[in-house]
N, C-alpha and C positions, 0 to 999 in steps of 0.2 A: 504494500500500500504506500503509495508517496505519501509525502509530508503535507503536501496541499489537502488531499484524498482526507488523512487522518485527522488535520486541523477543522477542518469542516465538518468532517464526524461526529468533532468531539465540540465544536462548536453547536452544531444541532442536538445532541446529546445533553447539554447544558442549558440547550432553549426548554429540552421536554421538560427538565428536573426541577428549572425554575419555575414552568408556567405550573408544572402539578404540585407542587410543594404551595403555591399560593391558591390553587384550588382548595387543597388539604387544608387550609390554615384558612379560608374565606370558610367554608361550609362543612369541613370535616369529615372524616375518613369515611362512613355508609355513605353521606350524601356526594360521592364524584367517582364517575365511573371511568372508562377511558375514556367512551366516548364525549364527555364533556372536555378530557384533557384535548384531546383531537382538534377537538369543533372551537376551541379554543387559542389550539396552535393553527387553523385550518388547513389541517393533514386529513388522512383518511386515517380510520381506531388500525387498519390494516399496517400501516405505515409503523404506526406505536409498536406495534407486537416486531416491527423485524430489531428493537431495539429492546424491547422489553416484554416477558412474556406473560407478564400477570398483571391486575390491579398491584396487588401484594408487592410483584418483585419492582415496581415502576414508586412506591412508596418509599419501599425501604431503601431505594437506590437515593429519592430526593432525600429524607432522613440524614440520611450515612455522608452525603454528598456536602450538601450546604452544613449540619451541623459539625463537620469532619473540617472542613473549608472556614466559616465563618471562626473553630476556637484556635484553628492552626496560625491565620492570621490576626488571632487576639497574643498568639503567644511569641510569635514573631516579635509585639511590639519590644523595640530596646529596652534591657533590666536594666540598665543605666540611670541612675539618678537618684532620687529620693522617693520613697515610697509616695510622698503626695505629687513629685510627676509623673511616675510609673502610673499609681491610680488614674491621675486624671488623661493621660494618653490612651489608657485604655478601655476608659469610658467614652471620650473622643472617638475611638476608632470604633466599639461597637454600635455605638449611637450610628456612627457615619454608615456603617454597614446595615444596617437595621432602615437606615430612611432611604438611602441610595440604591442602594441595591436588592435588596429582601424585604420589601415593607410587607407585605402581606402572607410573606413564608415565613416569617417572625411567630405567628400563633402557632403554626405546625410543632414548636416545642413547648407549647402550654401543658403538655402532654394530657390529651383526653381522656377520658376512664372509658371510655367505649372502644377504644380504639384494641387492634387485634395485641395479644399480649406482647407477642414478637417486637410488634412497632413499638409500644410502650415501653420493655426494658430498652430499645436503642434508645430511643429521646432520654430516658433519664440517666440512662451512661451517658451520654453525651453533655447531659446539663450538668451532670457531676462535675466533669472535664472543664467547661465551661465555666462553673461555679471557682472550682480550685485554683485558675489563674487570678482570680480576683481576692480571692481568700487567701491567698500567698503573701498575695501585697499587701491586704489588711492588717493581718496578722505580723507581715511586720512591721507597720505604721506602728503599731500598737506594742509592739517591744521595742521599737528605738522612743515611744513617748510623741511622736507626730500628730497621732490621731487615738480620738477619744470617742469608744462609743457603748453605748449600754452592753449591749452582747453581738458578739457576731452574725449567727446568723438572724437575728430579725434585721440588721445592718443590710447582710448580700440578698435578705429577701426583699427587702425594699429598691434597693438598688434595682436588682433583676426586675421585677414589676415595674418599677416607672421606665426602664428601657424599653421594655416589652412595648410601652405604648408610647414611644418616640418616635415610630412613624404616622402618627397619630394628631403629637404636636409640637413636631419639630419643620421645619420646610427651609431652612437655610443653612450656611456655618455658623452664623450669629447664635441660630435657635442651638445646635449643636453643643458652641462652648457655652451656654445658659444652661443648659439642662446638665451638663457636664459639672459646672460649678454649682450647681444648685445638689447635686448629689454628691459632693464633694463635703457637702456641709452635713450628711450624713454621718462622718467619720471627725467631724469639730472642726473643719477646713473651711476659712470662709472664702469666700470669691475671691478678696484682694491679695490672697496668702495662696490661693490656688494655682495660678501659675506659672 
């Protein structure tokens, strides 16, 4: 397969996984079928199957895909600096990720209680994942004395929930480092001292 052949592949491969993951996450996992992904991407449901062969395997591929993608480039971001730039970089960048690029495959890790169990433990390994680059940093704000906050995790659960809905009400860079410094203040950081 050329290089052309293979990037286009894997570019259209990328169009299925993103446009089903914000099906999945618009209406959830009973209510979309392929043929909704299909009629969506406007392909034929025939097309979908030469790339994926199930509801199921076309799920767990966006799952595995964007949640796999989205924490690898959280963990990417540079360990360099002080825990409250590390924090705020890395709420920066999933904010940015979350309104730019995945605004409505963002719920697909709300992880639904209906959903088939298989999908469920990936989404919650994956939020673990997810969780832990964040809880790294926290944790040591809170041993070098940087950051002050009642307990952990109600700290990463709030954070997580208001990111959750930063495609919601976020629409610029402006709104980005707002809601960035505003959950910064979750951990005793105030805006002027955040970056």
């Amino acid at each position: 397969m050329s290089q052309r052949v293979a990037r286009k592949r894997g570019q259209r491969v990328r169009a299925i996984l993103t446009t089903a993951a914000e099906l999945f996450g618009e209406r959830g996992y009973r209510e979309v079928s392929l043929e909704d992904v299909a009629e969506r991407l406007d392909v034929t449901k025939g097309s979908l199957y030469y790339y994926f062969a199930s509801k199921d395997e076309l799920v767990t591929a966006a799952i595995e895909t964007l949640g796999t993608d989205w924490t690898d480039r959280l963990e990417a971001v540079p360990a360099a600096g002080t825990p409250t730039e590390r924090l705020r970089a890395l709420l920066r960048e999933h904010i940015r990720i979350a309104v730019r690029e995945y605004p409505a495959a963002l719920r697909l890790f709300l992880v639904p209680d209906d959903w088939p169990e298989e999908q469920r433990a990936r989404i919650k390994a994956l939020r673990r994942r997810h969780d832990a680059v964040f809880r790294a940093v926290v944790e040591e704000g809170l041993r070098t004395g940087e950051f002050t906050v009642v307990a952990v995790d109600p700290t990463l659960q709030a954070m997580h929930a208001a990111m959750s809905q930063a495609p919601v009400w976020v629409r610029d860079d402006r709104g980005i480092d707002q809601l960035a410094d505003t959950l910064m203040m979750l951990v005793g950081v105030s805006a002027g001292t955040a970056a």
